[in-house]
NUGUMI-473495 format. One record per residue (C-alpha): x, y, z; residue number from 1. Coordinates in pm, 1 decimal. Layout:
BEGIN
{pt {X; Y; Z}; NUM}
...
This chain:
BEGIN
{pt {-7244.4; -3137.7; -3336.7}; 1}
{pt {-7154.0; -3102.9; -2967.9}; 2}
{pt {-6714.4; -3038.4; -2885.5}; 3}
{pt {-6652.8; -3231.2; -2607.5}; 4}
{pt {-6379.2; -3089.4; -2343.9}; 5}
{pt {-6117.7; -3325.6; -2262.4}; 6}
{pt {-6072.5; -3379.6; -1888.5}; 7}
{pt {-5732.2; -3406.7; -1743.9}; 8}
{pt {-5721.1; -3582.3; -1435.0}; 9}
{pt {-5602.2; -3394.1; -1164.4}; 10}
{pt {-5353.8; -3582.3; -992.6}; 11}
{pt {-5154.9; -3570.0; -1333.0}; 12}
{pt {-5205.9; -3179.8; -1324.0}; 13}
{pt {-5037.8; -3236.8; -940.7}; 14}
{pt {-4756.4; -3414.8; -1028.2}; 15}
{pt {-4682.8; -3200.3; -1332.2}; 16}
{pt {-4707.3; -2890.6; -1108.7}; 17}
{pt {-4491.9; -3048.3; -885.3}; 18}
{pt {-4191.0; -3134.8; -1074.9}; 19}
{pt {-4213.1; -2783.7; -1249.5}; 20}
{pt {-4169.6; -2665.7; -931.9}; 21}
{pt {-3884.9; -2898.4; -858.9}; 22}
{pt {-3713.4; -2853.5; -1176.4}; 23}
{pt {-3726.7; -2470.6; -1110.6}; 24}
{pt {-3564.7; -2532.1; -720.0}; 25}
{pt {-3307.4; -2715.2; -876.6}; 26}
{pt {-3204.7; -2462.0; -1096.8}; 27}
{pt {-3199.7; -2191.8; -819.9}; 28}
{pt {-2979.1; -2408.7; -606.3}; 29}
{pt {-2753.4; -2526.7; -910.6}; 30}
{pt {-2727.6; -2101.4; -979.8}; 31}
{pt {-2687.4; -2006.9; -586.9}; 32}
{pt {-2372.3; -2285.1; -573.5}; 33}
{pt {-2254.2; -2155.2; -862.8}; 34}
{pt {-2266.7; -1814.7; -747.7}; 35}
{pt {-2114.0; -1929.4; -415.4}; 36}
{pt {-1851.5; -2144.4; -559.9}; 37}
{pt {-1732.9; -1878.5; -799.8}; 38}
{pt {-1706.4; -1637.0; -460.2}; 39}
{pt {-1551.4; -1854.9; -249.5}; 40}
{pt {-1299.7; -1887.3; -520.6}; 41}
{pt {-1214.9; -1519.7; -568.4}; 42}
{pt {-1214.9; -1524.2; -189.7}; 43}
{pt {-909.9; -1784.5; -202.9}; 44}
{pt {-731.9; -1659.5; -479.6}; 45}
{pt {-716.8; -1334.5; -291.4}; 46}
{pt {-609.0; -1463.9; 6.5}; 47}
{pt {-329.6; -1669.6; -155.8}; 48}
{pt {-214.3; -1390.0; -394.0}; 49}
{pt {-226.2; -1174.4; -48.5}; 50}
{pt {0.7; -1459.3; 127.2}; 51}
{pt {197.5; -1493.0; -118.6}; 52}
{pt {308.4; -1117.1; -175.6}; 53}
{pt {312.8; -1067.5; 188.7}; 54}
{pt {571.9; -1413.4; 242.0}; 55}
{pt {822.5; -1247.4; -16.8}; 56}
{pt {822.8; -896.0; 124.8}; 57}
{pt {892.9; -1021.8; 469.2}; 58}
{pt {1163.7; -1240.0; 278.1}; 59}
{pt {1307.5; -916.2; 147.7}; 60}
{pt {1276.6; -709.0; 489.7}; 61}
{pt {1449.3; -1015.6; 592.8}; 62}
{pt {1762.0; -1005.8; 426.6}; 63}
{pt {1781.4; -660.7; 433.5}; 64}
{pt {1853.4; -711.9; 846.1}; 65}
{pt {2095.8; -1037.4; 750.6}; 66}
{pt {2278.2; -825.7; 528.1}; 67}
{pt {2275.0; -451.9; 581.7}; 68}
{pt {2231.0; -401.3; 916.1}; 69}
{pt {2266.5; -648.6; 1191.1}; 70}
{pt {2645.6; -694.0; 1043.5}; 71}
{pt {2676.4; -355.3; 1147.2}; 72}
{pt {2478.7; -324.4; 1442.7}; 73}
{pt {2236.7; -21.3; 1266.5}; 74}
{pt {1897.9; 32.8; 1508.5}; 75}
{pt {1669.1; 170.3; 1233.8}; 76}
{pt {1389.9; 249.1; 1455.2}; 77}
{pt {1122.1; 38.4; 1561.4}; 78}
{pt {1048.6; -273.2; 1746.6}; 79}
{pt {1345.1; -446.7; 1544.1}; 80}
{pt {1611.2; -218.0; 1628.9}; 81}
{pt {1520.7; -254.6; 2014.1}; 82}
{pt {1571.5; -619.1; 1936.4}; 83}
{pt {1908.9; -560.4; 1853.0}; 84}
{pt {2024.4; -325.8; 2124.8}; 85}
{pt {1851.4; -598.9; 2304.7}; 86}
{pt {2098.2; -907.1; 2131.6}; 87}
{pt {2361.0; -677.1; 2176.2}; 88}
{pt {2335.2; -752.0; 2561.3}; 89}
{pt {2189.2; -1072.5; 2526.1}; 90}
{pt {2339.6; -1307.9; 2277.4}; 91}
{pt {2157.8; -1623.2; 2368.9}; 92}
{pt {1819.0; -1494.0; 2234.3}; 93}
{pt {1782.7; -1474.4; 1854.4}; 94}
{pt {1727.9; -1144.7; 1688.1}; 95}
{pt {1383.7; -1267.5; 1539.2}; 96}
{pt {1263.8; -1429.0; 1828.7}; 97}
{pt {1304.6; -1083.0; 2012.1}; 98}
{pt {1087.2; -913.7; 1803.7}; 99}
{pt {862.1; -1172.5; 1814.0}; 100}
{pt {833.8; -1184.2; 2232.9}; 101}
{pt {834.8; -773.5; 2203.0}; 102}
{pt {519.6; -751.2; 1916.0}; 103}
{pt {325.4; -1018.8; 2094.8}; 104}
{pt {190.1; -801.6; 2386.7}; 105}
{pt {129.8; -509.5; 2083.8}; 106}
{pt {-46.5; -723.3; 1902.2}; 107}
{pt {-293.9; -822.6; 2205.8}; 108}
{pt {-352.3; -495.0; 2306.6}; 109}
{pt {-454.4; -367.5; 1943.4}; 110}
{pt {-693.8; -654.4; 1891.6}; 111}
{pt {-990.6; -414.7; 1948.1}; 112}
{pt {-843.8; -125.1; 1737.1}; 113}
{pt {-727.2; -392.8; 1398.7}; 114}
{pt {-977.7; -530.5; 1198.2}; 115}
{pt {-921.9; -924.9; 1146.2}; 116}
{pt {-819.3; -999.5; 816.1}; 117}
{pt {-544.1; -690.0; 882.9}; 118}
{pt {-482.8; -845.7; 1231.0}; 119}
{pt {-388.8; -1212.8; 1119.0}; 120}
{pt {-209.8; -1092.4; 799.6}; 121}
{pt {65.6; -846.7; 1005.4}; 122}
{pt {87.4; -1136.9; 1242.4}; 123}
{pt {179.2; -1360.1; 962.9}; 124}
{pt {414.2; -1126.6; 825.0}; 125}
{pt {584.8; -1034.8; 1163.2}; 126}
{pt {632.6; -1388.0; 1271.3}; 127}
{pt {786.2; -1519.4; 901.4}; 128}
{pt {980.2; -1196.8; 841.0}; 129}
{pt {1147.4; -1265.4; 1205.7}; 130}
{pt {1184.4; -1648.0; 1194.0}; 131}
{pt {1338.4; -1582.8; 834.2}; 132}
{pt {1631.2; -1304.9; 976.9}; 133}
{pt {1716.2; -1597.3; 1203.3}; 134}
{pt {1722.8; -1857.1; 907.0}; 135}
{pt {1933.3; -1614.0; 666.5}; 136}
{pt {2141.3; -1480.0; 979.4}; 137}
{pt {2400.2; -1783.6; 957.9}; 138}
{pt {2479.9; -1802.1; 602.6}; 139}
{pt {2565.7; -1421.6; 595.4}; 140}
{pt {2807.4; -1436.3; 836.5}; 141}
{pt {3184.3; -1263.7; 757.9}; 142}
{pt {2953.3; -1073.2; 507.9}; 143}
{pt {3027.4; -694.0; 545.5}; 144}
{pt {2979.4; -351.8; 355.4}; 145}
{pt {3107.6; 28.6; 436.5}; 146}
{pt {2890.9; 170.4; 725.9}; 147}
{pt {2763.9; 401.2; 442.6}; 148}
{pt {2670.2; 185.8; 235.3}; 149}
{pt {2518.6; -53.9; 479.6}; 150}
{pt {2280.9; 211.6; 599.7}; 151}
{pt {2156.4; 359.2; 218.3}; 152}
{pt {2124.1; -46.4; 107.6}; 153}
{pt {1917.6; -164.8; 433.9}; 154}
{pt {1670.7; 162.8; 417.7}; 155}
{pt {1623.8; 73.2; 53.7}; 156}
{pt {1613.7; -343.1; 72.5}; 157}
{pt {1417.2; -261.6; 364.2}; 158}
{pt {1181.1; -12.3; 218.5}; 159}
{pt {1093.8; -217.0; -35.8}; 160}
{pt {996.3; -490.6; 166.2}; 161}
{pt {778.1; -340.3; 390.0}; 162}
{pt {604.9; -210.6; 83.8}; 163}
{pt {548.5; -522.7; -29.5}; 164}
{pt {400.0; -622.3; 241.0}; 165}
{pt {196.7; -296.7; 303.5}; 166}
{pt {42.1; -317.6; -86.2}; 167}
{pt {-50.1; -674.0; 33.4}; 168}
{pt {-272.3; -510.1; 328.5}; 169}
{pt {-15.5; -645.9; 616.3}; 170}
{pt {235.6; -523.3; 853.2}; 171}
{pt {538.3; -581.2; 1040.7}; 172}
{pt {364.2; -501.0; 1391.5}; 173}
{pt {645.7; -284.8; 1597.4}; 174}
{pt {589.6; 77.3; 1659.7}; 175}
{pt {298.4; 140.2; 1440.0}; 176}
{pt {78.7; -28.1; 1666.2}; 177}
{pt {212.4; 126.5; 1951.8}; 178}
{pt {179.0; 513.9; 1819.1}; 179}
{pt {-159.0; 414.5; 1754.4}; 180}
{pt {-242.0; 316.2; 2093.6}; 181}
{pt {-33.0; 650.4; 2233.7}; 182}
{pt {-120.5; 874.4; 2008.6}; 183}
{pt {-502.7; 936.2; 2138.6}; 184}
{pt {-396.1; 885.8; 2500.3}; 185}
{pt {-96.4; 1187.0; 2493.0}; 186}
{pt {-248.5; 1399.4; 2292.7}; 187}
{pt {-46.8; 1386.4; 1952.3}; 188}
{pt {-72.2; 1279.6; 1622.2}; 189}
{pt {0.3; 938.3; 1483.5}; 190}
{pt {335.5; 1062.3; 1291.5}; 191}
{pt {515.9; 1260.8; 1562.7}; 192}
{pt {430.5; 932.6; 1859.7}; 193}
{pt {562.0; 758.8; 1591.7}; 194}
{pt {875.1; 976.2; 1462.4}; 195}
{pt {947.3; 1022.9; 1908.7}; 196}
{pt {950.2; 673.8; 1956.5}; 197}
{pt {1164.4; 578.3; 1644.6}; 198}
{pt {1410.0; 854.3; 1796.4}; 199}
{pt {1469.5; 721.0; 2143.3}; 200}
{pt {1520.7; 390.3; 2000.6}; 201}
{pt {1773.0; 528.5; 1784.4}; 202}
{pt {1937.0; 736.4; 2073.7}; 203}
{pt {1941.2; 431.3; 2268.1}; 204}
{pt {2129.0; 246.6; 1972.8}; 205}
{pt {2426.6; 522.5; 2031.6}; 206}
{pt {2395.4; 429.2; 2384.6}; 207}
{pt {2443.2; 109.2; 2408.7}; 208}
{pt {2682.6; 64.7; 2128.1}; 209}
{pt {2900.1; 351.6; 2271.5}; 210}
{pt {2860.0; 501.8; 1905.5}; 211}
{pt {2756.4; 860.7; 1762.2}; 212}
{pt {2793.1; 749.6; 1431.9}; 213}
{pt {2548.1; 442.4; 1452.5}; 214}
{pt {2274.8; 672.2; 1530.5}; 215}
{pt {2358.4; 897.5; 1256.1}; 216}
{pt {2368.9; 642.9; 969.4}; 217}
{pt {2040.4; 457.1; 1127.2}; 218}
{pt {1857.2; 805.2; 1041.3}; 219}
{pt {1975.4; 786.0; 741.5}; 220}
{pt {1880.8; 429.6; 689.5}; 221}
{pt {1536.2; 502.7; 817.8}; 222}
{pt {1485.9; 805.8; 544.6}; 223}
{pt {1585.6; 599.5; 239.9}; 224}
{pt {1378.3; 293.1; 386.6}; 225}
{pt {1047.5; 565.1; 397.0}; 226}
{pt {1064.8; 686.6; 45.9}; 227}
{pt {1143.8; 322.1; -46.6}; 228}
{pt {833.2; 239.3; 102.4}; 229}
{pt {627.8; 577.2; -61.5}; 230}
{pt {782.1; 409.8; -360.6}; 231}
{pt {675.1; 87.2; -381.7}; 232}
{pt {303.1; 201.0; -272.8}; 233}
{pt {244.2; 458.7; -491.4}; 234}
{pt {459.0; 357.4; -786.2}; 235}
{pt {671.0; 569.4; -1003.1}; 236}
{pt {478.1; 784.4; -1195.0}; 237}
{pt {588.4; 1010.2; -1492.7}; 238}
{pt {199.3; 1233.1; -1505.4}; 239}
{pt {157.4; 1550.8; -1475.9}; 240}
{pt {-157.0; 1756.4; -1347.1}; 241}
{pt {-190.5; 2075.6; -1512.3}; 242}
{pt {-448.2; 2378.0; -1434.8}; 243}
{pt {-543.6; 2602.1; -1721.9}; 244}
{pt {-692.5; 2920.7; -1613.6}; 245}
{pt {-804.8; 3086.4; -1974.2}; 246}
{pt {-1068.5; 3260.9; -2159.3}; 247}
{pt {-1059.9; 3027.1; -2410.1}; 248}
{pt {-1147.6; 2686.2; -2218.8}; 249}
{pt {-1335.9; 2551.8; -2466.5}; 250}
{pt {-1016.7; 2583.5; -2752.5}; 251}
{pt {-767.8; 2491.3; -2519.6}; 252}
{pt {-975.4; 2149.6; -2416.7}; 253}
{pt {-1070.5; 2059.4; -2768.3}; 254}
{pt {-736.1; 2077.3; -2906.0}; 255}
{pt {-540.2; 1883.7; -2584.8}; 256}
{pt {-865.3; 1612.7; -2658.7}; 257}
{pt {-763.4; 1631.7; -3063.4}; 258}
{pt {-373.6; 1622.8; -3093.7}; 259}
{pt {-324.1; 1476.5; -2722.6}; 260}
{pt {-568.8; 1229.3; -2673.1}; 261}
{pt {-631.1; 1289.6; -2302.8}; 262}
{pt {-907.1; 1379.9; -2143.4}; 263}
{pt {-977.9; 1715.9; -1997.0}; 264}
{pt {-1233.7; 1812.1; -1718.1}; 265}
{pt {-1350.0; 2208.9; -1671.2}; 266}
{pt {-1559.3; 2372.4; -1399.8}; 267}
{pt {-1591.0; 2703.1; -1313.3}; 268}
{pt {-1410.1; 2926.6; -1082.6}; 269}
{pt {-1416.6; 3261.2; -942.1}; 270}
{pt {-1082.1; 3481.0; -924.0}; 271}
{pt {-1019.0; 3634.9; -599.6}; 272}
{pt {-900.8; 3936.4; -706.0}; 273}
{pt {-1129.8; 4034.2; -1016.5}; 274}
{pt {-1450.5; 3841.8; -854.0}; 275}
{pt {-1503.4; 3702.2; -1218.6}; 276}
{pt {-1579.1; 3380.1; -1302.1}; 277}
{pt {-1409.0; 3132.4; -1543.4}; 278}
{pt {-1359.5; 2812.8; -1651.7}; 279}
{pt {-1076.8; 2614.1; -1551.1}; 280}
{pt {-926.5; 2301.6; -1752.4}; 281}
{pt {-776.0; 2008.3; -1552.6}; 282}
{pt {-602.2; 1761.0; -1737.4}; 283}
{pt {-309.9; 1471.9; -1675.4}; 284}
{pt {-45.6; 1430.0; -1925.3}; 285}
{pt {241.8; 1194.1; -1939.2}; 286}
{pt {541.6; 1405.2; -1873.1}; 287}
{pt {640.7; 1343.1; -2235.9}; 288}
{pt {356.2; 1560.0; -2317.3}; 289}
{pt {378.7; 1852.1; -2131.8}; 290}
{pt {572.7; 2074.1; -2352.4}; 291}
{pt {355.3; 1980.0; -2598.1}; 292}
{pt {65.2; 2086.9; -2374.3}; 293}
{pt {223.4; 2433.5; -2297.3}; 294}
{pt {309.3; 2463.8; -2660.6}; 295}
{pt {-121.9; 2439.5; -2674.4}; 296}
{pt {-194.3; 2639.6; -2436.6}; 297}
{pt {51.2; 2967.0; -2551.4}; 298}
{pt {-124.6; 2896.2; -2903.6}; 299}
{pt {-480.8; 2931.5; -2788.9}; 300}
{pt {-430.0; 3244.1; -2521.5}; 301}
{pt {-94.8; 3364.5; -2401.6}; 302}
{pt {-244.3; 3533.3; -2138.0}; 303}
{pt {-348.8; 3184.4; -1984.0}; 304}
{pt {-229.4; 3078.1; -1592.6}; 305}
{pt {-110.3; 2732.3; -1604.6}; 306}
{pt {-0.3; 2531.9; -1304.5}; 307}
{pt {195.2; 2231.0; -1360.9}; 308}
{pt {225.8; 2002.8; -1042.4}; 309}
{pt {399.8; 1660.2; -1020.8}; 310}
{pt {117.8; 1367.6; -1011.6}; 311}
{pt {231.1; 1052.8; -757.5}; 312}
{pt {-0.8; 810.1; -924.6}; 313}
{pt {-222.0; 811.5; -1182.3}; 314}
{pt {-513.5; 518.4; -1236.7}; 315}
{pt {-770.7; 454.4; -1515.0}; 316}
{pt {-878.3; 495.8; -1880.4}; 317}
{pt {-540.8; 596.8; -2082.5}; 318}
{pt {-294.4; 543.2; -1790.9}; 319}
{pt {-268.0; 221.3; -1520.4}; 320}
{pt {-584.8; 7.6; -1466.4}; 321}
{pt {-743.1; 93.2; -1212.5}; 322}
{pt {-740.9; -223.3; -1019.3}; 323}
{pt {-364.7; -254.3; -1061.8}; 324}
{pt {-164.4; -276.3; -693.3}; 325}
């Protein structure tokens, strides 16, 4: 008894070959759009979230000018408060457009220097923020506060918005981008172009108004409106970073980890003065927790250093996500 093979024919074997192959293309594409689709998505909903948070901090920069301190003619420094010694002389010409006509040839000149994305987003937020002091501008009008309190209320309405904006990877244009051309070219650093410029604005504010207060209270305006700014970027944080110097790492970390809950890190160090080496702990605690940490430490070894320094920010596991702006 003989078993007979059975014979396929082989365009059948072809065909089935092919469509496999077909059937496995599709797939791939189906995946790759996918895959694309779900990127280009992301890519949107950043770039909305982005114009959106940059379109209400130039809104709040914006009415920080309506309010605070074109009423009172305040030059804050800056590209905007040249535009305002410049209205002072030249009514015709709207305060935003100004600043517009003045950040137009900084923005040219810094197209080499800016990436793209950072480019078109601090052009977007210069030319709303302006067009928007010149849309608020009329319905403010009669409205007016104590010098004082003009200047401490536009550095902080103003601080804020800028930090919007900055957490929202834009600009207002101005200055910045000028110190950044100087700065290489004269030979100093970013800050101090920066901080000389702001000042002979500022001077020129007290010049043209025939004022020595106005510069005084713009100084103060421009303070406030920089640790509004530091604010809004790096949050407000209540952490603490301490430093435990001790020969008794390992008792001081386990019981922080036990009745804490934080984590601790330790690596070694060498003192300077005895050449020996120990083990340092690091840890961040919520200020709440701090006496309670010193209250561990003391236990442990009384002889312990501890350094206690004030933490700006503090991201991941047991604090703010990380991704959080």
């Amino acid at each position: 008894m003989s078993c007979s093979r059975t014979s396929w024919p082989k365009t059948t074997v072809l065909v089935s070959r092919r469509e496999t192959s077909m059937q496995f293309s599709t797939v791939i594409c189906r995946t790759s759009s996918l895959q694309v689709c779900g990127m280009t998505r992301k890519i949107v909903v950043r770039a909305t979230r982005d114009v959106v948070g940059i379109t209400i901090g130039c809104f709040v920069y914006a009415l920080s000018f309506a309010l605070f301190v074109i009423p009172v003619d305040l030059a804050p420094g800056g590209v905007s408060g040249l535009a305002i010694i410049l209205n002072h002389f030249f009514k015709v010409i709207p305060i935003g457009i100004t600043i517009i006509v003045l950040n137009t040839p900084l923005f040219l000149m810094s197209l080499k220097r800016l990436g793209k994305a950072f480019l078109w987003r601090s052009v977007y937020a210069t030319i709303v923020s302006s067009l928007l002091i010149d849309l608020i501008m009329p319905y403010t009008h009669g409205f007016h506060v104590d010098m004082l309190l003009s200047a401490v209320y536009a550095g902080v309405v103003m601080g804020i918005g800028i930090g919007i904006i900055f957490r929202f990877f834009g600009s207002t244009g101005g200055t910045d981008l000028l110190a950044q051309l100087l700065s290489e070219r004269i030979g100093l650093s970013f800050g101090t172009t920066l901080l000389v410029m702001d000042t002979i604005v500022i001077a020129l504010s007290g010049i043209a108004f025939r004022s020595v207060t106005i510069p005084l209270y713009s100084i103060v305006s421009l303070y406030i409106s920089a640790k509004a700014i530091d604010l809004v970027q790096e949050g407000i944080s209540f952490s603490k970073a301490a430093w435990v110097v001790s020969n008794q790492p390992k008792a001081i970390a386990g019981k922080v980890m036990a009745e804490l809950d934080r984590g601790v890190t330790k690596f070694t160090a060498t003192g300077g003065f005895t050449d020996e080496r120990k083990e340092v702990v690091f840890c961040v605690v919520p200020q709440s927790q701090i006496s309670h940490l010193k209250q561990i430490v003391h236990e442990v070894d009384p002889d312990a250093f501890v350094a206690i320094m004030d933490v700006t920010e503090t991201l991941g596991l047991g604090f703010k996500e990380l991704g959080t702006r």
